[in-house]
Structure formats: C-alpha cells, structure tokens
Biopython code that builds the backbone (N, CA, C, O; Angstrom):
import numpy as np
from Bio.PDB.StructureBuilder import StructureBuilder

atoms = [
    (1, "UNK", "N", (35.462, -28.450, 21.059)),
    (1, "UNK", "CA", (35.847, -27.869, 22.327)),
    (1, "UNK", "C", (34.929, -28.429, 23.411)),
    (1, "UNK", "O", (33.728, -28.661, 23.269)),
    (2, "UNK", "N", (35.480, -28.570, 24.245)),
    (2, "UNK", "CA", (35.005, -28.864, 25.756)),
    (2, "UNK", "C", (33.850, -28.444, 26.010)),
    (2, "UNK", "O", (33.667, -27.355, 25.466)),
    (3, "UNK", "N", (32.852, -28.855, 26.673)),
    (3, "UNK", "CA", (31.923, -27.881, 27.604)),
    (3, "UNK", "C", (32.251, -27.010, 28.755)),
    (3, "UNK", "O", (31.729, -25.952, 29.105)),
    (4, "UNK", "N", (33.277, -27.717, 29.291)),
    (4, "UNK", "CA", (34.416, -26.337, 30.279)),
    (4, "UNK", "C", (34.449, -25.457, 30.061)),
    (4, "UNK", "O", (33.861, -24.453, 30.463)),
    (5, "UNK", "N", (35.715, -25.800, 28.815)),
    (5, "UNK", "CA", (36.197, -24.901, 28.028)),
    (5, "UNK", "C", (35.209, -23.639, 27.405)),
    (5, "UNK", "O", (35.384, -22.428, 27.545)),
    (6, "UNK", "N", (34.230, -24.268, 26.748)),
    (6, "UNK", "CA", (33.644, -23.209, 26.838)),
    (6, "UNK", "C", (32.693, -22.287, 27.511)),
    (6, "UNK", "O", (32.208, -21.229, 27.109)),
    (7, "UNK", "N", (32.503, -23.073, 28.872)),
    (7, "UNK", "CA", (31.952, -22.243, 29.813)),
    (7, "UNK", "C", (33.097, -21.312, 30.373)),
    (7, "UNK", "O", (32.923, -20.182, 30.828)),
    (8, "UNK", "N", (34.065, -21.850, 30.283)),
    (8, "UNK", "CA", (35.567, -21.289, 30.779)),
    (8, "UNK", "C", (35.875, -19.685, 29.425)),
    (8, "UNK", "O", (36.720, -18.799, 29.547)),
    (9, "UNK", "N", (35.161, -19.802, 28.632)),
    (9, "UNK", "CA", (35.873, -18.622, 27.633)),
    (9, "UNK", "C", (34.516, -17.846, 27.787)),
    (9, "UNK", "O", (34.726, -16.634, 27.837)),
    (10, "UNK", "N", (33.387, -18.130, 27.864)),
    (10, "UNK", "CA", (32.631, -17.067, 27.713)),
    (10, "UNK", "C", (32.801, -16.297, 29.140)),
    (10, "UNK", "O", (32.939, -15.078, 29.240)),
    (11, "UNK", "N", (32.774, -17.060, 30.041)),
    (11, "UNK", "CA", (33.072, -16.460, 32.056)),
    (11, "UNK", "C", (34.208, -15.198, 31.597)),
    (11, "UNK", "O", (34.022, -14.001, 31.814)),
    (12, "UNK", "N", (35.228, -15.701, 31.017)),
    (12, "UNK", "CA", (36.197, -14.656, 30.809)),
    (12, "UNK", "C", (35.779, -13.592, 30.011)),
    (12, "UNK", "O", (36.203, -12.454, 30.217)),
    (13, "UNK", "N", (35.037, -13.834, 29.176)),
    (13, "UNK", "CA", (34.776, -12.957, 27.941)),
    (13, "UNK", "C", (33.881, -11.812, 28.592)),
    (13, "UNK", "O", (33.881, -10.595, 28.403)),
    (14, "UNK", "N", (33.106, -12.641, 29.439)),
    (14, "UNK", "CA", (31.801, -11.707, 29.898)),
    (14, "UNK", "C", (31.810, -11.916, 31.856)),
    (14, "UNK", "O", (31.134, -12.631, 32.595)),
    (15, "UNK", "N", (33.072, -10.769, 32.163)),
    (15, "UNK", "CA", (33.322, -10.734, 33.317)),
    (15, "UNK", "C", (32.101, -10.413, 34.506)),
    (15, "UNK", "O", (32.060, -11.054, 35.557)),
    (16, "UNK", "N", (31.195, -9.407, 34.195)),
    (16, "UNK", "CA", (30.352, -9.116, 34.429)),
    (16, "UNK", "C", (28.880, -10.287, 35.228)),
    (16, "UNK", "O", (28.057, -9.967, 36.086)),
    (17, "UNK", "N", (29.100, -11.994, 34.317)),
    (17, "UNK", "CA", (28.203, -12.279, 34.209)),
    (17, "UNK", "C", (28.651, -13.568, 35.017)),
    (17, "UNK", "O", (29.839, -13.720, 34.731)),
    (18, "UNK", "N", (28.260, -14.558, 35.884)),
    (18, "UNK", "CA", (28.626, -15.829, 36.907)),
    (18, "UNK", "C", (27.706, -16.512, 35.948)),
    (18, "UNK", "O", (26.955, -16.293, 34.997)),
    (19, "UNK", "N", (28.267, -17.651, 36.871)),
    (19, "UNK", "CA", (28.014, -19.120, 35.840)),
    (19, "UNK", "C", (26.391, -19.555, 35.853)),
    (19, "UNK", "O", (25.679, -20.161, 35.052)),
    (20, "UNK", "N", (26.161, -18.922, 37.211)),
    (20, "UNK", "CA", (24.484, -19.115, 37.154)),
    (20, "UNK", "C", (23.620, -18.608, 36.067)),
    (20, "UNK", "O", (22.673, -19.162, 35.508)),
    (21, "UNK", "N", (24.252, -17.195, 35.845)),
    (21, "UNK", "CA", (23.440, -16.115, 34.618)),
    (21, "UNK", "C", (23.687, -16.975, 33.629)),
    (21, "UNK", "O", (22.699, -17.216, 32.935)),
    (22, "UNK", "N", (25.022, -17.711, 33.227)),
    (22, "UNK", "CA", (25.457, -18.123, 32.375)),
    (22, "UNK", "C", (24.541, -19.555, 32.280)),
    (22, "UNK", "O", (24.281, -19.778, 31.097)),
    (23, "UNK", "N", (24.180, -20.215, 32.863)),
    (23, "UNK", "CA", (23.234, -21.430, 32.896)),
    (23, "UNK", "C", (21.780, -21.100, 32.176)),
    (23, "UNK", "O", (21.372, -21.698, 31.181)),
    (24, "UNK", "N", (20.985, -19.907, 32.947)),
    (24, "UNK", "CA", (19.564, -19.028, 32.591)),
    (24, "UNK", "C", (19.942, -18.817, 31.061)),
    (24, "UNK", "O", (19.249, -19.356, 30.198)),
    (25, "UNK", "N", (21.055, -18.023, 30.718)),
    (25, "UNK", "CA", (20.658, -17.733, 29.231)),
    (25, "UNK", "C", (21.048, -19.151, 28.876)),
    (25, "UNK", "O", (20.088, -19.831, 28.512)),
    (26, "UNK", "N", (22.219, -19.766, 28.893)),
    (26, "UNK", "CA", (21.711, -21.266, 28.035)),
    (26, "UNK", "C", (20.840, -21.866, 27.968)),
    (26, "UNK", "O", (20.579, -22.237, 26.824)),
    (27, "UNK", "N", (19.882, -22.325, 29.085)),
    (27, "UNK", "CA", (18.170, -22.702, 28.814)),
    (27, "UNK", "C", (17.247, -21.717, 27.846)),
    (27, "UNK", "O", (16.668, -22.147, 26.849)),
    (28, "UNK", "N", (17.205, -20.628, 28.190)),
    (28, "UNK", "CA", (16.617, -19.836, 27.364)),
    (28, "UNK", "C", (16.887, -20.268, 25.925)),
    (28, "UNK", "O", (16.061, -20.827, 25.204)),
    (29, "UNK", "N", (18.097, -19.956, 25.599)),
    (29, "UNK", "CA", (18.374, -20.107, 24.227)),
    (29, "UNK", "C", (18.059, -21.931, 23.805)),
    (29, "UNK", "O", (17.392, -22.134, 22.791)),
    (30, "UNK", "N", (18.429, -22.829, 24.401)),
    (30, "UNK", "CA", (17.967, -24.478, 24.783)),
    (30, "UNK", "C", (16.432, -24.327, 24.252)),
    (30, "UNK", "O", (15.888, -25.078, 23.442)),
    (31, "UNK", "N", (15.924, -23.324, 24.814)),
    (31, "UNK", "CA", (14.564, -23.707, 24.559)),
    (31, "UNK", "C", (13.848, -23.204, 23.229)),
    (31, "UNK", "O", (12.748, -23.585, 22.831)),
    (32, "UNK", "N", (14.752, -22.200, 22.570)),
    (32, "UNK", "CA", (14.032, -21.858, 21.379)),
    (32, "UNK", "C", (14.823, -22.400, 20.328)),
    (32, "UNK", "O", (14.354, -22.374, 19.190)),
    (33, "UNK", "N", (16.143, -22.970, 20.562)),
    (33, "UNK", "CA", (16.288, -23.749, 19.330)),
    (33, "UNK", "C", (15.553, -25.255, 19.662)),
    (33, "UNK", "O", (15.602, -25.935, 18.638)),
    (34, "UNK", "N", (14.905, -25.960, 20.751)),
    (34, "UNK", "CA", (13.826, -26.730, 20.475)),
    (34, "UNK", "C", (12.868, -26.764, 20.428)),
    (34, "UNK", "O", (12.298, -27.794, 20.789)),
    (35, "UNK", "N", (12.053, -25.532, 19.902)),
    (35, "UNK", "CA", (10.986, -24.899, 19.370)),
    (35, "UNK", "C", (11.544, -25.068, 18.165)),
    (35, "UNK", "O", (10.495, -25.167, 17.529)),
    (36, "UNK", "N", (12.247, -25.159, 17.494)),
    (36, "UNK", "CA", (12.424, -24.609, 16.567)),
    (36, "UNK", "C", (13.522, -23.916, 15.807)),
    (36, "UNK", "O", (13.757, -24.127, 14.617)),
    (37, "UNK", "N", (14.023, -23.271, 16.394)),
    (37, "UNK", "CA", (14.760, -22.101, 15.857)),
    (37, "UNK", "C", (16.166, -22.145, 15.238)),
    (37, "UNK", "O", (17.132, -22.494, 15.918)),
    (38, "UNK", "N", (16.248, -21.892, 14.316)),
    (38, "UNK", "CA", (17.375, -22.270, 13.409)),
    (38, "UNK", "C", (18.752, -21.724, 14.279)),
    (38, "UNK", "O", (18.707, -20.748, 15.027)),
    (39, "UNK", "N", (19.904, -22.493, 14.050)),
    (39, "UNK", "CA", (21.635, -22.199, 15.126)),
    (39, "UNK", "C", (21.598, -21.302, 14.291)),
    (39, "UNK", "O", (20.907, -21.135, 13.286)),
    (40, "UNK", "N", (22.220, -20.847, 14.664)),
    (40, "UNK", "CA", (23.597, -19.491, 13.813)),
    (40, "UNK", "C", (24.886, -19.822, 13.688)),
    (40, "UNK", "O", (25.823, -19.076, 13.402)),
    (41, "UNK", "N", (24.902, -21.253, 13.970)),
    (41, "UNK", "CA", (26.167, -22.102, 13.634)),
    (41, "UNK", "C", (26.532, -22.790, 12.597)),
    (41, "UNK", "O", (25.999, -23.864, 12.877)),
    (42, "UNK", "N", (27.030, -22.948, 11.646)),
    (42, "UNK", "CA", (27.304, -23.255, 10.226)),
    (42, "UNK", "C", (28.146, -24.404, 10.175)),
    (42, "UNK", "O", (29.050, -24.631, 9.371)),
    (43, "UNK", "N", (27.526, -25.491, 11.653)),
    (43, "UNK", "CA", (27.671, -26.811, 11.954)),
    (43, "UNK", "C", (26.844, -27.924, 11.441)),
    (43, "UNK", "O", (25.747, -27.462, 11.126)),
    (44, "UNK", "N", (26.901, -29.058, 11.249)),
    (44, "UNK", "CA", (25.865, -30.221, 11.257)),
    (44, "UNK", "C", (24.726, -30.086, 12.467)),
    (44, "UNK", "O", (25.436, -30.013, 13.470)),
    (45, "UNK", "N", (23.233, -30.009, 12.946)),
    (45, "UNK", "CA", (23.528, -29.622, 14.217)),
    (45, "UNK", "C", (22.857, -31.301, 14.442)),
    (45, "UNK", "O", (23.138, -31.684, 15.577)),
    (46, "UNK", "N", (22.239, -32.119, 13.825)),
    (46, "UNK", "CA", (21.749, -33.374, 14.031)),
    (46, "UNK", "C", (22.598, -34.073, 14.947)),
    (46, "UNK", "O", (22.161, -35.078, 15.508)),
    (47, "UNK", "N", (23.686, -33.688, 15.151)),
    (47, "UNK", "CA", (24.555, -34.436, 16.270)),
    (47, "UNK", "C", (24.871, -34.004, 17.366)),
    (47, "UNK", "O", (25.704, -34.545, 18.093)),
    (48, "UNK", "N", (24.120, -32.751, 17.689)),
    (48, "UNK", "CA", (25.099, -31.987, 18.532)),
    (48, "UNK", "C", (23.807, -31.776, 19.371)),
    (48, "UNK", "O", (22.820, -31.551, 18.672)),
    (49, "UNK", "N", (23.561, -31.801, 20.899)),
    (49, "UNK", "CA", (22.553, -31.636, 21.704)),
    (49, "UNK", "C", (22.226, -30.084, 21.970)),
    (49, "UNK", "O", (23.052, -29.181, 22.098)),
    (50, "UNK", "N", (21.238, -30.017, 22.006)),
    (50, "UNK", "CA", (20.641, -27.827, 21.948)),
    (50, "UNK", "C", (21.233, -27.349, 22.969)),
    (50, "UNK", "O", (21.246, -26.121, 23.052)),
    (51, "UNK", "N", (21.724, -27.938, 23.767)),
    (51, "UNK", "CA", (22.220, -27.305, 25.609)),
    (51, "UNK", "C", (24.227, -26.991, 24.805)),
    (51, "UNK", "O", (24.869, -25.966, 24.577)),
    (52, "UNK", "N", (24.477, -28.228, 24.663)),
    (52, "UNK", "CA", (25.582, -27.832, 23.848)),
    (52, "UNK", "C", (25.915, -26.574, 22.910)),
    (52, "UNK", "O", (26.685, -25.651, 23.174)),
    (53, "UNK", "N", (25.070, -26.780, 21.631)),
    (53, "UNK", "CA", (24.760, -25.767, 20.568)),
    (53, "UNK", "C", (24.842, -24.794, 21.460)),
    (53, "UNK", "O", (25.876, -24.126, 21.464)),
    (54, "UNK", "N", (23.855, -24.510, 22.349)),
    (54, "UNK", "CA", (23.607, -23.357, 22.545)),
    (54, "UNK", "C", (24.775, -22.257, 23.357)),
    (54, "UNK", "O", (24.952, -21.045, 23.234)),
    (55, "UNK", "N", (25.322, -23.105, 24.058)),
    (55, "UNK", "CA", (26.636, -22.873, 24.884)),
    (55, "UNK", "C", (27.337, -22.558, 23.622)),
    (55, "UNK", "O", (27.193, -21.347, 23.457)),
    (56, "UNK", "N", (28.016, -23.052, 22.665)),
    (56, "UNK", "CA", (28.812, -22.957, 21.672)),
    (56, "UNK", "C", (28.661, -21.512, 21.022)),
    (56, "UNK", "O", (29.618, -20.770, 20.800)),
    (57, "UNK", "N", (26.762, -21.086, 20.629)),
    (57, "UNK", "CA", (26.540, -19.916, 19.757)),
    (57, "UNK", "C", (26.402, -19.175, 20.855)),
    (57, "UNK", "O", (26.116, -18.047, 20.454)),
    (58, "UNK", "N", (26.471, -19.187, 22.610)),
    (58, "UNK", "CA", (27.349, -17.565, 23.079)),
    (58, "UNK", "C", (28.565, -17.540, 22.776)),
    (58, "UNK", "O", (29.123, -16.625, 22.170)),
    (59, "UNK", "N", (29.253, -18.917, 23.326)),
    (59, "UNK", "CA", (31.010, -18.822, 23.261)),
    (59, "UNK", "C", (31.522, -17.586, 22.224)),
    (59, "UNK", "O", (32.351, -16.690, 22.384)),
    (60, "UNK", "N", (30.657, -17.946, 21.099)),
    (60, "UNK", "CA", (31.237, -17.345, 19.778)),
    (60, "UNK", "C", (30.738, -16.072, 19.684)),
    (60, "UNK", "O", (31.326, -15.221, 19.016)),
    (61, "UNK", "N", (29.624, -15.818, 20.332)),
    (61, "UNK", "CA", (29.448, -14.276, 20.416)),
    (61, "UNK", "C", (27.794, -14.216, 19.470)),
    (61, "UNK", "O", (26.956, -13.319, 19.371)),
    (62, "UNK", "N", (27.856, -15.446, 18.968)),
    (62, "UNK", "CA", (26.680, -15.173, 17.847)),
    (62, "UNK", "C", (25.568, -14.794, 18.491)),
    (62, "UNK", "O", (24.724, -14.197, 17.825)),
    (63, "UNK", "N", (25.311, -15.048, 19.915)),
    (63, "UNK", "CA", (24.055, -14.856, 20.721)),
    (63, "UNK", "C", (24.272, -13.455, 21.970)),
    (63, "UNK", "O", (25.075, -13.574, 22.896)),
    (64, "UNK", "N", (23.479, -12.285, 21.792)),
    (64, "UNK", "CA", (23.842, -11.437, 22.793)),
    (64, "UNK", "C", (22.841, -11.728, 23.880)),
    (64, "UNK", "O", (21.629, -11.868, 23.717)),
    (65, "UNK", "N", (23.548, -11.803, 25.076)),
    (65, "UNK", "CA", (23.209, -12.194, 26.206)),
    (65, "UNK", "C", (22.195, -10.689, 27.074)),
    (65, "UNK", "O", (22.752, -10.418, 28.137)),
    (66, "UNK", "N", (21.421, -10.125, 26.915)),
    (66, "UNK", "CA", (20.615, -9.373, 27.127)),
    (66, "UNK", "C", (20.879, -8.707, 28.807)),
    (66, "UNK", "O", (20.282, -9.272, 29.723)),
    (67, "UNK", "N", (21.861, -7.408, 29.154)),
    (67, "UNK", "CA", (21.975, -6.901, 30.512)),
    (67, "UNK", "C", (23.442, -7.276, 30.878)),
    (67, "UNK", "O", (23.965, -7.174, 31.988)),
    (68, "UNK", "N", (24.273, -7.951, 29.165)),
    (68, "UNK", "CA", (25.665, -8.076, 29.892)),
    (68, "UNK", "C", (26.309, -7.448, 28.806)),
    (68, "UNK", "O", (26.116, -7.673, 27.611)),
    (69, "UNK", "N", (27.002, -6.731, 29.260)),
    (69, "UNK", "CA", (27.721, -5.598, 28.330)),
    (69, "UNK", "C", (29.385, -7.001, 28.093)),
    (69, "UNK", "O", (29.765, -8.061, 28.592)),
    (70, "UNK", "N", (29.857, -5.918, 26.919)),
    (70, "UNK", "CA", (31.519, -7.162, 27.013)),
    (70, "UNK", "C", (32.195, -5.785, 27.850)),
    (70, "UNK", "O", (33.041, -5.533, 26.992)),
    (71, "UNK", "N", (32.328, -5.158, 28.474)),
    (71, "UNK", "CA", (32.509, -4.310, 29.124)),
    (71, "UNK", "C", (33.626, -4.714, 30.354)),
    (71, "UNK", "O", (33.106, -4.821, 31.464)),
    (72, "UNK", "N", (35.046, -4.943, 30.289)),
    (72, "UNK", "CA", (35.745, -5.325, 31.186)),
    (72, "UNK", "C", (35.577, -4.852, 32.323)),
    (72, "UNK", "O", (35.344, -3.649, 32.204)),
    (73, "UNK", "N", (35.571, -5.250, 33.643)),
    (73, "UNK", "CA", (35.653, -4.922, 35.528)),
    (73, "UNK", "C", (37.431, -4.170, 35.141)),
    (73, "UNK", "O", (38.121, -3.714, 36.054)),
]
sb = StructureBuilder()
sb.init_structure("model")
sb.init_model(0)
sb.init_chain("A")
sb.init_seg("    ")
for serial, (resi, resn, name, xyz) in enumerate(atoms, 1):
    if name == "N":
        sb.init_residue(resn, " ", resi, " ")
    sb.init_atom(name, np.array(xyz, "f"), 0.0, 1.0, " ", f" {name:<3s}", serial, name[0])
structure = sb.get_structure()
C-alpha cells in the first residue's frame, strides 16, 4: 500500500487527529524502532524504511497513538 493511502486510512480512522499529529507520532515511533525496537509487523522489515514501517504499524492499529481516542466526530 501507498504511503497516501495509508496516511489516507489512518486520517479517516482517527478523525480526531490532522496530519501534523499524524507526522509527531510517526517520528516518535521512527525513532524507537531505530533504537532498536522490534515492528509488530510480521513483515521482512530489512527492506522496508522505519518512517514507512512505522506509518504501516498505526495504519493497522498495532500502535496506539496516545490522546486519540477511535472515537468518531
């Protein structure tokens, strides 16, 4: 999937939250899977860049975004 795309499904998913919030937690999370920190994705990740990954494990929900409820407007 896209990087749009999935900036495009989590925006929807998590009405509450703009693309800026949505940028902050992807670095955040960017930065501790290059510390280190194992995906929660049950991908190859040697190919796949941490800014990516990381976008991918909110898309999917695996990562809770801390002050955003899934709470529809």
């Amino acid at each position: 999937m896209k990087v749009e795309e999935l900036t495009a499904k989590v925006l929807e998913e998590h009405q509450n939250m703009d693309r800026y919030q949505l940028a902050i937690a992807v670095a955040k999370r960017c930065d501790e899977l290059e510390n280190g920190a194992p995906s929660k994705l049950s991908v190859t990740t040697s190919s796949i860049k941490s800014c990516d990954l990381a976008l991918m494990e909110i898309a999917e929900n695996l990562i809770t975004v801390k002050g955003f409820s899934d709470k529809k407007k």
